[in-house]
C-alpha positions in Angstrom: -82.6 -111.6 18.0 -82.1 -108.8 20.3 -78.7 -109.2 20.8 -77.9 -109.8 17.8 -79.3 -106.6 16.1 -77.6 -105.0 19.0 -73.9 -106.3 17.6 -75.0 -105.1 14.1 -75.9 -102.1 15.3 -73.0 -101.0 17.6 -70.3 -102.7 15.1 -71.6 -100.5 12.1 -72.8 -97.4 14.5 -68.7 -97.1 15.5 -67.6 -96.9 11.7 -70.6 -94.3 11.1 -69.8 -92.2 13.2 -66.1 -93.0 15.0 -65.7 -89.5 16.4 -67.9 -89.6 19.5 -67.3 -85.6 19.8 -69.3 -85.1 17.0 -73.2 -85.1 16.4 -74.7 -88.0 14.6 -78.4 -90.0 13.6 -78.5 -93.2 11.6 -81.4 -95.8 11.7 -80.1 -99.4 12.1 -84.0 -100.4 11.6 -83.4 -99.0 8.0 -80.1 -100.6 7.2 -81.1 -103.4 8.4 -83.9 -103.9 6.3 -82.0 -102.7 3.5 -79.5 -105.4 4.1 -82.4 -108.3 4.0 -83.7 -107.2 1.0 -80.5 -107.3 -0.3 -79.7 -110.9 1.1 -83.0 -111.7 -0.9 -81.8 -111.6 -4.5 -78.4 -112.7 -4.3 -76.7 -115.8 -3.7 -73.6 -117.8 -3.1 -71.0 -115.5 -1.1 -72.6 -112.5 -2.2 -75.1 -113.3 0.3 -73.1 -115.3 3.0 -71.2 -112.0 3.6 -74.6 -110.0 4.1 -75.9 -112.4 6.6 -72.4 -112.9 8.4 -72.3 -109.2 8.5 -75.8 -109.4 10.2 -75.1 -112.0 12.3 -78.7 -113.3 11.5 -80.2 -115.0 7.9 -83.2 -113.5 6.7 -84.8 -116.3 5.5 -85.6 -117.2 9.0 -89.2 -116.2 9.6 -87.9 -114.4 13.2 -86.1 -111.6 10.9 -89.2 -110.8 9.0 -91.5 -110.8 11.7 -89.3 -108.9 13.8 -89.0 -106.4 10.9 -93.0 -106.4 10.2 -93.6 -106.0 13.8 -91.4 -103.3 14.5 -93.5 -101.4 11.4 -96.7 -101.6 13.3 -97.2 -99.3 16.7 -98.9 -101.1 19.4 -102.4 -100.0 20.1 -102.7 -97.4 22.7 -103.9 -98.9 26.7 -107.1 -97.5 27.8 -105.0 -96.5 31.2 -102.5 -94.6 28.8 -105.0 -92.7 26.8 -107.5 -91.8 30.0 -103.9 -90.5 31.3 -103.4 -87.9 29.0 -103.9 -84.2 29.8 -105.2 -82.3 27.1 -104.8 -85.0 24.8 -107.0 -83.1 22.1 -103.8 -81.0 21.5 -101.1 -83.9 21.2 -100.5 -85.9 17.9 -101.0 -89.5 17.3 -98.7 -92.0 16.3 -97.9 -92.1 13.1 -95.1 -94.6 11.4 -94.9 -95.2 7.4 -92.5 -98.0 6.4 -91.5 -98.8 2.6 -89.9 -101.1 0.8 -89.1 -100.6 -2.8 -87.6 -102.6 -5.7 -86.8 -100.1 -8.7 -86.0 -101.6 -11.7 -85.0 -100.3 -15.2 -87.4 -100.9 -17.8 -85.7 -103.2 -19.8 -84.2 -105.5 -17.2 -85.1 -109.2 -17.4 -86.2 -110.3 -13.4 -86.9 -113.6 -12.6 -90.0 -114.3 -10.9 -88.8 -115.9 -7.4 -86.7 -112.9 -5.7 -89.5 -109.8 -6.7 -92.5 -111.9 -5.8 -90.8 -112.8 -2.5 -89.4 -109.3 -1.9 -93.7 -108.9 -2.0 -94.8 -111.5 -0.4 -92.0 -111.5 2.6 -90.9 -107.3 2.5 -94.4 -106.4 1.5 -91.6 -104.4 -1.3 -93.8 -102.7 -4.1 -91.8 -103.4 -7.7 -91.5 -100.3 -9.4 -90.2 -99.9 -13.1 -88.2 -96.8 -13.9 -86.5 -95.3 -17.0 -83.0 -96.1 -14.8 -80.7 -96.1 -18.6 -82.9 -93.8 -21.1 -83.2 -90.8 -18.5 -81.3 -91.4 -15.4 -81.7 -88.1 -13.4 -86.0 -88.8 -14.3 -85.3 -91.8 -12.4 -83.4 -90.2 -9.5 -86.1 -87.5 -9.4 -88.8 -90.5 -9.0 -87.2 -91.9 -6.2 -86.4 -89.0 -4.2 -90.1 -88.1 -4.6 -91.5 -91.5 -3.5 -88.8 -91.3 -0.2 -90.2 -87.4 0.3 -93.7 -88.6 0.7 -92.7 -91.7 2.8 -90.8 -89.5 5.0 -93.3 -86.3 5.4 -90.3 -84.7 3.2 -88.0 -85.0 6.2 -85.6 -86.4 3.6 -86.5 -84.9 0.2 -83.1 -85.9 -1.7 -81.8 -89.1 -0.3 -80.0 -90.3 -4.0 -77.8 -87.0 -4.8 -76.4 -86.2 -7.9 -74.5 -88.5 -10.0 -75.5 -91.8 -8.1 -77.8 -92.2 -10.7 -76.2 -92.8 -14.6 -76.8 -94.9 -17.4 -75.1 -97.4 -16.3 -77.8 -98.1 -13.2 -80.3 -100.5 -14.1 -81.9 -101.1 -10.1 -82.4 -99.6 -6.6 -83.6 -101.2 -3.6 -85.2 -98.6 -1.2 -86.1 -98.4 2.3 -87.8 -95.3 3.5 -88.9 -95.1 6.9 -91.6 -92.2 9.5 -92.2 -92.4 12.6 -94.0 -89.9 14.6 -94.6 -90.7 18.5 -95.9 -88.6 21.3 -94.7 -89.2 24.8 -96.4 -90.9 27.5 -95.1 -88.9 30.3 -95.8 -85.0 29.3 -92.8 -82.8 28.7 -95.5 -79.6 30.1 -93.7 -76.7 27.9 -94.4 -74.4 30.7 -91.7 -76.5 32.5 -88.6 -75.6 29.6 -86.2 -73.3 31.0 -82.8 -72.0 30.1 -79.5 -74.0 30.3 -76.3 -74.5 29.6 -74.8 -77.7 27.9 -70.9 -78.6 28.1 -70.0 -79.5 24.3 -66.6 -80.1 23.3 -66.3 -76.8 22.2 -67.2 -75.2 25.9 -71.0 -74.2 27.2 -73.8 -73.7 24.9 -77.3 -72.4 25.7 -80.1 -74.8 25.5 -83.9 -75.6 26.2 -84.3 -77.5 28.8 -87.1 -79.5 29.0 -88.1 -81.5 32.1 -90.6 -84.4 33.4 -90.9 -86.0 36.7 -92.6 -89.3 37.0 -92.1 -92.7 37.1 -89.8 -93.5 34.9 -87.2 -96.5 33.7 -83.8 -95.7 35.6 -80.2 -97.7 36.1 -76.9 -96.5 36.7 -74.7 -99.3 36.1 -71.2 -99.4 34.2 -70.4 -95.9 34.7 -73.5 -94.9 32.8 -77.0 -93.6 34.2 -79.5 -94.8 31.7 -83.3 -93.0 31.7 -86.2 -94.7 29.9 -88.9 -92.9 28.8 -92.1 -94.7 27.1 -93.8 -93.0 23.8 -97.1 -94.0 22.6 -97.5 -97.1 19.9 -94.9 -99.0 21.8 -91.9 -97.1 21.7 -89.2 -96.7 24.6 -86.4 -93.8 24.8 -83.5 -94.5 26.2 -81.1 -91.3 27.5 -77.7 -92.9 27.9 -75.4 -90.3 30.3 -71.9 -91.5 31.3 -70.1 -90.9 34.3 -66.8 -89.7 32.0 -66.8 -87.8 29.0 -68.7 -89.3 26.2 -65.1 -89.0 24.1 -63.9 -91.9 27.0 -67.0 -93.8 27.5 -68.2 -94.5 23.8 -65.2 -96.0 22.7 -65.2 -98.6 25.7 -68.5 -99.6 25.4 -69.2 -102.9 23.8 -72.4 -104.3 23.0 -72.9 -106.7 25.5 -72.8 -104.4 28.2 -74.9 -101.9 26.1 -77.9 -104.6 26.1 -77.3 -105.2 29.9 -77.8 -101.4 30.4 -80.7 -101.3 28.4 -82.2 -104.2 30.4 -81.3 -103.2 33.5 -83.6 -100.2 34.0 -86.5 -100.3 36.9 -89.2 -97.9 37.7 -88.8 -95.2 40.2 -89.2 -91.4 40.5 -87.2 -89.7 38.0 -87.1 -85.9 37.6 -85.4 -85.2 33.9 -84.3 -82.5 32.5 -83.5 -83.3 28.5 -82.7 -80.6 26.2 -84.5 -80.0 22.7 -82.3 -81.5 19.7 -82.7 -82.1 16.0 -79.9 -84.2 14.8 -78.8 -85.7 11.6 -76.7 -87.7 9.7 -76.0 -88.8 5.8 -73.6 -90.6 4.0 -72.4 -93.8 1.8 -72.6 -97.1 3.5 -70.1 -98.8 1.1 -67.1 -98.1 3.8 -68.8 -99.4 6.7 -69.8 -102.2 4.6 -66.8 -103.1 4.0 -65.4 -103.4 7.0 -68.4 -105.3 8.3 -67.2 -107.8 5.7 -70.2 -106.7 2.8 -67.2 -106.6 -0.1 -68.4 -108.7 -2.9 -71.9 -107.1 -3.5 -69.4 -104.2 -4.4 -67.3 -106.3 -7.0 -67.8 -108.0 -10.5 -67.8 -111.1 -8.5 -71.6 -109.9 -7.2 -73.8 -112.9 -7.8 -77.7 -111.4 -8.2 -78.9 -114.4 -10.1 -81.7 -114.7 -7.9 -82.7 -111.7 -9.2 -82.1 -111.0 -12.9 -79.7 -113.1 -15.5 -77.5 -109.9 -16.1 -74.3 -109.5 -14.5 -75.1 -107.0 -11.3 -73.0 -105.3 -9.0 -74.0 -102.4 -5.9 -72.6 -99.3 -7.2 -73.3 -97.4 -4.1 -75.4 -98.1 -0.4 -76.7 -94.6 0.6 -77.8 -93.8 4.0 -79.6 -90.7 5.2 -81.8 -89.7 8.9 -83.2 -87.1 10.7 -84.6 -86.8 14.4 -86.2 -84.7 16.4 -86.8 -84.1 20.1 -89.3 -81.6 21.9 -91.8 -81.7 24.4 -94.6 -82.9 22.1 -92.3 -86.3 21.5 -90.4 -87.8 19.0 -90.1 -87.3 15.2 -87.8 -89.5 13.0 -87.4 -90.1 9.5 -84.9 -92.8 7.7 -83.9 -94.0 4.5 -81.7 -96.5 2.8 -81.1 -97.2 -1.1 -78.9 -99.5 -2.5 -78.0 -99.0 -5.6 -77.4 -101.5 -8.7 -75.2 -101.1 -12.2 -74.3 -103.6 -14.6 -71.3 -105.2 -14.3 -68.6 -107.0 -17.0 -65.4 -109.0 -16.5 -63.2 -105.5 -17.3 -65.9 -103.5 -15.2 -63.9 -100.0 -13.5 -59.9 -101.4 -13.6 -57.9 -101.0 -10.6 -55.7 -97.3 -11.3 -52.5 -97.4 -9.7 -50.4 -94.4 -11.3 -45.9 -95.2 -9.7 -45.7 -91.5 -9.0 -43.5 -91.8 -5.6 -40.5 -93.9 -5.1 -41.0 -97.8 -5.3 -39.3 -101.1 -4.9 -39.2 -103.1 -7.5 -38.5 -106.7 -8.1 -38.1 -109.6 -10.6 -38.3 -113.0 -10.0 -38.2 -116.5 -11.5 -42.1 -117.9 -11.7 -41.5 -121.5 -11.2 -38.5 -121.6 -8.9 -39.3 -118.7 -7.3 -35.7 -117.0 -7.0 -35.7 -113.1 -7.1 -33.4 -111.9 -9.8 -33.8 -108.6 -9.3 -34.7 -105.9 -6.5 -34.4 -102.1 -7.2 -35.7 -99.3 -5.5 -36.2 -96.6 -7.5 -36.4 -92.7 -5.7 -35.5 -91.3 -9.2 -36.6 -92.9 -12.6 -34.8 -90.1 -14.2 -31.2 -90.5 -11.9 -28.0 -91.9 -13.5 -28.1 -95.3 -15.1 
């Protein structure tokens, strides 16, 4: 399972964010989720895309209990709390996860998907005005991702992705709050310099020396760094210019880094960051092979006898790093519209030359084949 929500990860992090001189957060935990609720009320090759592109089915019991596992932070060691110094002063852990199933008032479910999005997701069923008063309906769901996330992401849906044509919404929404083990002391921050792309920048660094999880394997040094409730950070520094090494790294060499790290003295110095990222997932999608929940060919019988299709997949995440820990906030929503058999035609406006040609149907002999630079040229 690891591995394989590795591929996913790295596959759909490189058409996320394919310029690896620029900043960028996503949380495959959310999309991933998102994805299996998805696979949930749909069917046929609808849902053989969503669980190729995962490289995993989530009807297998391993995908949910990985997923309901990963929503729970392990309970603090004895060793771990009696190690704290002024602990007092340091937050707990805190993670929220939600699942969501919005529906328009007047849609017709079936019983089978929704009670299993429940019973599987734990995915509370919401009913929303989506066609009588679309932007009410927005306005609900950005509310109920606000408080989820500690209003970290206040407006997830924007503008326009809700309209009377949107009858559903499934909704992952995701907090997680995580101090470290090792203390980052904030007497210890000093003044640096950090090589972007664009030339030095001034920055807090931070710094810690302890035991920690180190490798340098691949042309990459890899630090771990353990938070409370079960959580690991990983700082992945190459040898070569991020711009060189992203782009050669594959997964499978990714999970051997990861796996490779052993105890030892570490002194780190990390600098302070808040970084984000937001965006529509149709694209990556896509190209991950997710095309027909797109298309009037969507089949969401599972879920409702109206003729479906995913208008939109949005995406949005923010983290932050300090010397207190880690604070991160996620969310995914996929959004649903009717559908009909002459649903949003194809627009092709012949406004630049063209070839044309004519030719026989049966036989299949071309008659004709013009180009045409100038519909308006001599005759």
């Amino acid at each position: 399972m690891v591995n394989t929500e590795l591929r996913f990860l790295w596959w759909l992090h490189r058409r996320l964010a394919p310029d690896p001189r620029e900043n960028h957060c996503w949380s495959p935990y959310s999309v991933t989720t998102a994805l299996g609720l998805l696979a949930e009320i749909t069917r046929g090759r609808t849902r053989a895309e969503v669980v190729e592109a995962l490289g995993t089915d989530p009807a297998e019991p391993e995908f949910v209990e990985s997923l309901n596992a990963a929503a729970r932070p392990e309970a603090e060691s004895r060793d771990s709390a009696e190690s704290r110094d002024s602990a007092e002063s340091r937050d707990s852990v805190a993670l929220a996860v939600a699942n969501r199933l919005w529906a328009d008032e007047r849609l017709p479910l079936e019983t089978d998907s929704p009670a299993a999005l429940e019973q599987r997701f734990g995915a509370g069923i919401r009913t929303a005005p989506f066609r009588d008063a679309p932007e009410r309906t927005r306005e609900r769901i950005n509310q109920d991702v606000a408080d989820v996330t500690r209003r970290l992401i206040p407006e997830l849906v924007k503008p326009g992705a809700v309209n009377s044509d949107t009858v559903a919404a499934l909704v992952n929404a995701l907090y997680l709050k995580a101090p470290w083990q090792e203390v980052f002391d904030p007497n210890e921050t000093r003044s640096g310099s950090f090589l972007t792309p664009a030339g030095e920048q001034p920055v807090s660094l931070m710094r810690v020396s302890a035991r920690l999880g180190y490798a340098h394997h691949h042309g990459w040094r890899v630090v771990r760094a353990g938070l409370e409730g079960g959580f690991d950070a990983f700082v992945l520094l190459p040898d070569a210019e991020l711009a060189t090494a992203e782009p050669a790294l594959d997964h499978d060499t990714l999970l051997r880094l990861l796996e490779a790290v052993e105890e030892c003295p570490v002194e780190l110095r990390l600098p302070r960051f808040a970084v984000s990222g937001s965006g529509e997932l149709d694209e990556p999608l896509a190209a991950l092979g997710v095309r027909r929940a797109f298309t009037p060919a969507a089949d969401f019988a599972p879920l409702t006898p109206r003729p479906l299709r995913v208008s939109t997949a949005l995406h949005e995440a923010v983290l932050r790093v300090d010397e207190h820990g880690v604070e991160g906030a996620a969310a995914t929503a996929v959004m649903m519209r009717l559908t009909s058999l002459f649903d949003d035609p194809v627009r092709v406006r012949v406004d630049r030359p063209f070839l044309f040609l004519l030719r026989h149907r049966q036989s299949g002999f071309v008659h004709f084949l013009a180009r045409i630079t100038d519909p308006g040229g001599p005759r």
